[in-house]
N, C-alpha and C positions, 0 to 999 in steps of 0.2 A: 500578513496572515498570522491569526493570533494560533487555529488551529485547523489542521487538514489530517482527514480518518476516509479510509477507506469500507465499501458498500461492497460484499461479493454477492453475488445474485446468479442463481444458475447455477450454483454448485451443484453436481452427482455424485453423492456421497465411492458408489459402485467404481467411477471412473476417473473425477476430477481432485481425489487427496492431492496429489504431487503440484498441479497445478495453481491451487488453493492458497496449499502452503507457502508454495514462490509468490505468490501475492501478495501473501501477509508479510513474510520476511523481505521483499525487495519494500513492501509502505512502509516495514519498520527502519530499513537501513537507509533509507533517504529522505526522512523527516516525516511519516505521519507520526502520529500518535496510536491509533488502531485499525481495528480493522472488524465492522460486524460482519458474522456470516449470515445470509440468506437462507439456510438449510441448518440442519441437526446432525453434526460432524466433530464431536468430541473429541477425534481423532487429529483432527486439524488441529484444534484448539489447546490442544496440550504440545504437539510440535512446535507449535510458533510459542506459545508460552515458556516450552524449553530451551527455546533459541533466548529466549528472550532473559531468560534467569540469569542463563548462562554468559551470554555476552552483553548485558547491561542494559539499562534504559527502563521505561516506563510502558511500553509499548503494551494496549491491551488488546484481545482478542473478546466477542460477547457472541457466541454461539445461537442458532436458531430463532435471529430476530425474524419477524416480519420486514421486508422488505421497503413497504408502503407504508407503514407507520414509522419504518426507520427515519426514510423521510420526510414525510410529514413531519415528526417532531423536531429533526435536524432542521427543517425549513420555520415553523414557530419558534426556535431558539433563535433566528436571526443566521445560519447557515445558508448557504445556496451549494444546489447541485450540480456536476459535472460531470456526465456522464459518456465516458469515451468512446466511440463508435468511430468507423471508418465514414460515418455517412454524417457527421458533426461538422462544424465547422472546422478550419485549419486550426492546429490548438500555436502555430505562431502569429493567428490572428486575429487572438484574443487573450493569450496567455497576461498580457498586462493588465487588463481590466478583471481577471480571475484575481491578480496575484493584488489587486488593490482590495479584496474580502476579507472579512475577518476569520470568517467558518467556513471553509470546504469540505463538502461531501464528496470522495472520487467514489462514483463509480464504475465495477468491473464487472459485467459478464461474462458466462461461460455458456450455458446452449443458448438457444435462439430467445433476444430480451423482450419480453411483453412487448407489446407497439405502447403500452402507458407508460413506457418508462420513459418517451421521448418526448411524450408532454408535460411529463412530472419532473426533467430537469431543467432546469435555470441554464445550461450551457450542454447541447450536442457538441460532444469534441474530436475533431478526427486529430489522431498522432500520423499522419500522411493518407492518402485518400487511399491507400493499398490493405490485402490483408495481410496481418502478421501476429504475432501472440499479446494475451492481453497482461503479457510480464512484462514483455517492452515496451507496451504502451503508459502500462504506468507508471515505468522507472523515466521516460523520457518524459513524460507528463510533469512529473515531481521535480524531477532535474530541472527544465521550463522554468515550472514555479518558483521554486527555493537558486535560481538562477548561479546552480553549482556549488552554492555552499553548502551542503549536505555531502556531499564525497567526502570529507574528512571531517564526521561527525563522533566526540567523543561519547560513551556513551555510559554514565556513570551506576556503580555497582557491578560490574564486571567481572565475572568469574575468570574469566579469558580476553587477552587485548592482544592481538594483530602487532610484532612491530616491524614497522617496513625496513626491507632488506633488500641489495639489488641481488644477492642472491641469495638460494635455502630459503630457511622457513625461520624465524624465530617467532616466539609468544612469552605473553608474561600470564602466569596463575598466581589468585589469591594466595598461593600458596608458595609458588616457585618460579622462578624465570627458568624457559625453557630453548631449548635447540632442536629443531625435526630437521632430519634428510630425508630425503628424496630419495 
């Protein structure tokens, strides 16, 4: 996989920010690249952007695409779609043949997804044939794909870096190494 970006579709600007946002920030922290919105959510797009200043990496956000031209174009650049559903196939029964692509499109719904979106993707994919939220489907999705090595992803220009501790908090700033309690 040369690259994998995330499709939100379904966003409601009124109800789904919190949502949105875990979306774009769990595709950034387990390897996609970005994440287009389906909707006009400026608000999104500056949260993940700031997560993203701040804790490092490339990860972009592109605001108010078309949904169906997103793909369409992902699918002429030689991309295929993936779009997760409970009603997809098992995604442990196909996750190999996904993960031999060079371009992934995930995508993620939020209210009820057009019936075209399940012929416009190249792979229905269920994360278990149960319901459950589309933040865990796509972190278990990615996890699948990038076959666990993405959990200890560095992620360079950093404002802020995590260092692991079995106990308390520590971090390092551009600025200063630091110590948090609890």
């Amino acid at each position: 996989m040369e690259e994998v970006c995330v499709l939100r579709i379904g966003h409601r600007p009124e109800r789904d920010q919190r949502v949105t946002t875990h979306v774009g920030l769990t595709g950034r922290a387990l390897g996609a690249k970005g994440m287009y919105l389906a909707a006009d959510d400026i608000g999104v797009k500056k949260s993940i952007e700031d997560v993203a200043k701040r804790w490092g990496g490339d990860f972009f956000v592109e605001n108010n695409v078309s949904w169906k031209k997103c793909i369409n174009d992902w699918k002429k650049s030689g991309g295929v779609v993936v779009h997760l559903t409970m009603y997809g196939l098992r995604l442990t029964d196909v996750e190999d043949k996904i993960r031999n692509e060079k371009k992934i499109l995930i995508v993620v719904g939020a209210e009820k997804v057009p019936g075209d979106m399940y012929g416009l993707a190249d792979y229905n994919v269920s994360v278990t044939t149960q319901p459950h939220s589309e933040i865990s489907s796509l972190a278990l999705c990615l996890d699948h794909l990038f076959q666990g090595k993405t959990m200890n992803l560095d992620f360079p220009n950093s404002e802020i870096k995590i260092l692991p501790t079995e106990h308390g908090k520590r971090f390092e700033t551009a600025k200063q190494d630091g110590d948090g309690a609890d």
